[in-house]
Every structure is written in C-alpha cells, then in structure tokens.
C-alpha positions as a printed NumPy array, in Angstrom:
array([[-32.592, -28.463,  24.84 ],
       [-35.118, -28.297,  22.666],
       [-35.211, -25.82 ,  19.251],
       [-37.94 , -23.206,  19.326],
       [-39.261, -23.7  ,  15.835],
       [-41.336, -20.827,  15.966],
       [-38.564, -18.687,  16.992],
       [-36.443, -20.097,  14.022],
       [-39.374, -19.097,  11.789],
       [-39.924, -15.925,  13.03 ],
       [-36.211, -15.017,  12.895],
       [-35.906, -15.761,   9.307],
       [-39.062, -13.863,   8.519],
       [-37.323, -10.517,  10.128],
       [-34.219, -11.029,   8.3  ],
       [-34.834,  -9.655,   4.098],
       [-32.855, -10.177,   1.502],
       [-31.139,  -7.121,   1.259],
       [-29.637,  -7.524,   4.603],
       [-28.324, -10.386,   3.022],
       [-26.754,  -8.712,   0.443],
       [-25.829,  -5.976,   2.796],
       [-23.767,  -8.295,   4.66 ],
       [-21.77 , -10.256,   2.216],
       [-20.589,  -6.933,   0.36 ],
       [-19.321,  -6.063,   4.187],
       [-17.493,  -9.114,   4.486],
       [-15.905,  -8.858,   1.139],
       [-14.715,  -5.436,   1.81 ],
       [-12.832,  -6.536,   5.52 ],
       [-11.283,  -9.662,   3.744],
       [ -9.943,  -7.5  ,   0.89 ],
       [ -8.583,  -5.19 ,   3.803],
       [ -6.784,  -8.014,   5.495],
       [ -5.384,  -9.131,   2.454],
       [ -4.252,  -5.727,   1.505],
       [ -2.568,  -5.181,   4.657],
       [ -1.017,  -8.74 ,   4.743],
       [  0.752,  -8.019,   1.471],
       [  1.664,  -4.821,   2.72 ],
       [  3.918,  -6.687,   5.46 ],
       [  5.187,  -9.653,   3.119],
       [  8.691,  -8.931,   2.243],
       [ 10.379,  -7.719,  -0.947],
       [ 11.74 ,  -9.661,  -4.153],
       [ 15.035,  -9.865,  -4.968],
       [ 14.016,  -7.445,  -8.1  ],
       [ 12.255,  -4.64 ,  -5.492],
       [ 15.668,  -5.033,  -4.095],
       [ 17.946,  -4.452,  -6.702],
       [ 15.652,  -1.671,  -7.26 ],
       [ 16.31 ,   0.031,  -3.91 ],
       [ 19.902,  -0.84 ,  -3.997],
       [ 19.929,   1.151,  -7.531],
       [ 18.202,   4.031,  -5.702],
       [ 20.877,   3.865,  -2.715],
       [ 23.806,   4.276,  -5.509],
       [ 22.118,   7.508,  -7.402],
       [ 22.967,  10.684,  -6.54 ],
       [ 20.444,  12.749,  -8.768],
       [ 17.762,  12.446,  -5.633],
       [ 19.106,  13.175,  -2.471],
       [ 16.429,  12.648,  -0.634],
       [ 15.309,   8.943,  -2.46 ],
       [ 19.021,   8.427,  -2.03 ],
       [ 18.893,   8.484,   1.7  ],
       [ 15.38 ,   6.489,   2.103],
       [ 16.793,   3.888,  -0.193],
       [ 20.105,   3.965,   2.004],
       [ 18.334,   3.474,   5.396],
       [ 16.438,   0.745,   4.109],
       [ 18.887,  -1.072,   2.925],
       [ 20.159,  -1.122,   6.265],
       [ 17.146,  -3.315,   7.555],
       [ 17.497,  -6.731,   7.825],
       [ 14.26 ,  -7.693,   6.1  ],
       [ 12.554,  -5.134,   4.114],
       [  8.481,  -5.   ,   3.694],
       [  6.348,  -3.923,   0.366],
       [  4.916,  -1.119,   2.492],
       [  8.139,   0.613,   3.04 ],
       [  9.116,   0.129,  -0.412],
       [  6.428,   1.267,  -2.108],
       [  6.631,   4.71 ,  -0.07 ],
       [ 10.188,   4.739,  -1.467],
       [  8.882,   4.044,  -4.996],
       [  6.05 ,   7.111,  -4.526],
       [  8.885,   9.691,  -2.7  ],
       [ 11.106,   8.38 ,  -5.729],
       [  8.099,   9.719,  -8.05 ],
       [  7.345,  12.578,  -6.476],
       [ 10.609,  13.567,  -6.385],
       [ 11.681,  12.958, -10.254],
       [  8.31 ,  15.212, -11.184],
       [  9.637,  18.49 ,  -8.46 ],
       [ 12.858,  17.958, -10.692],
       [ 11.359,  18.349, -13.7  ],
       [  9.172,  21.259, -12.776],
       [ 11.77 ,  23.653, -11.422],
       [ 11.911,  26.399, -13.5  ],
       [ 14.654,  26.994, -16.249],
       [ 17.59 ,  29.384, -14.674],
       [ 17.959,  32.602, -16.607],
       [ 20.956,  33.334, -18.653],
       [ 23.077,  35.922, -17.974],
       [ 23.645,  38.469, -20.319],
       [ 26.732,  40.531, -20.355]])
C-alpha cells in the first residue's frame, strides 16, 4: 500500500483556497443548526414554568389560556413548545390591543 505522491500533489493543486473557505462557513452553518435544534428539545426552567403556569391561571387570553393549560399537562415540557406559547401569547396581547374602540350609544 503504497501513497501515490503525485496524486497527493495533484489533489492539493485542484483544491483553492476559496473552497476552503467555502467549506468551513458550511460547516459552521450545520453545527449552529444542530445546536439550535438541540436547545429547541432541552427542557424548560423552573422560571419558563412558572411562566406557563401564570398563563394557565389568566383568563384575559382564552386562547394562551388553553395552550398554557395543555401543556401543563405534559410530563416534561420542551423550549420549542414554549416559546410558540410565548409568540401566540404575543400575538395575542397585540389583536387585543388593536380591536377597535366600541361606539357609545347615544340616547
């Protein structure tokens, strides 16, 4: 088994430096992906908790109010899951605040 030098030269000649480059940004961007997508499925703090627990109690969003209620009801609760809860929670305060006032009635 012996190592074609020549080969090896000629290899190294075909490869530039931007290929290089080209290559570490691409395996930057997959590890940050994995990592983002492993802390998606890690699973809440106590804090995050007490924060859905809150949002289980209210009553002034319904429909935060009943995400927040069925995931309390999971045995182990993931970031992902709570950060959609945290976004409908958002979304939902800002509808509330754009409705438009009610007009008064006038007798």
């Amino acid at each position: 088994m012996t190592i074609d030098l020549e080969k090896i030269i000629q290899f190294k000649s075909k490869i530039q430096l931007e290929q290089i480059y080209n290559i570490f940004v691409s395996v930057m961007i997959v590890v940050i992906l994995v990592l983002a997508i492993i802390a998606l499925y890690r699973p809440i703090s106590v804090q995050q908790y007490q924060n859905v627990s809150r949002l289980a109690l209210q009553q002034s969003y319904p429909e935060t109010q009943e995400m927040a209620m069925l995931l309390r009801q999971q045995d182990r609760i993931r970031v992902g899951a709570y950060l959609k809860l945290m976004h409908a929670y958002q979304m939902e305060s800002v509808r509330a605040h754009q409705l438009p006032a009610l007009a008064e009635e006038q007798p």
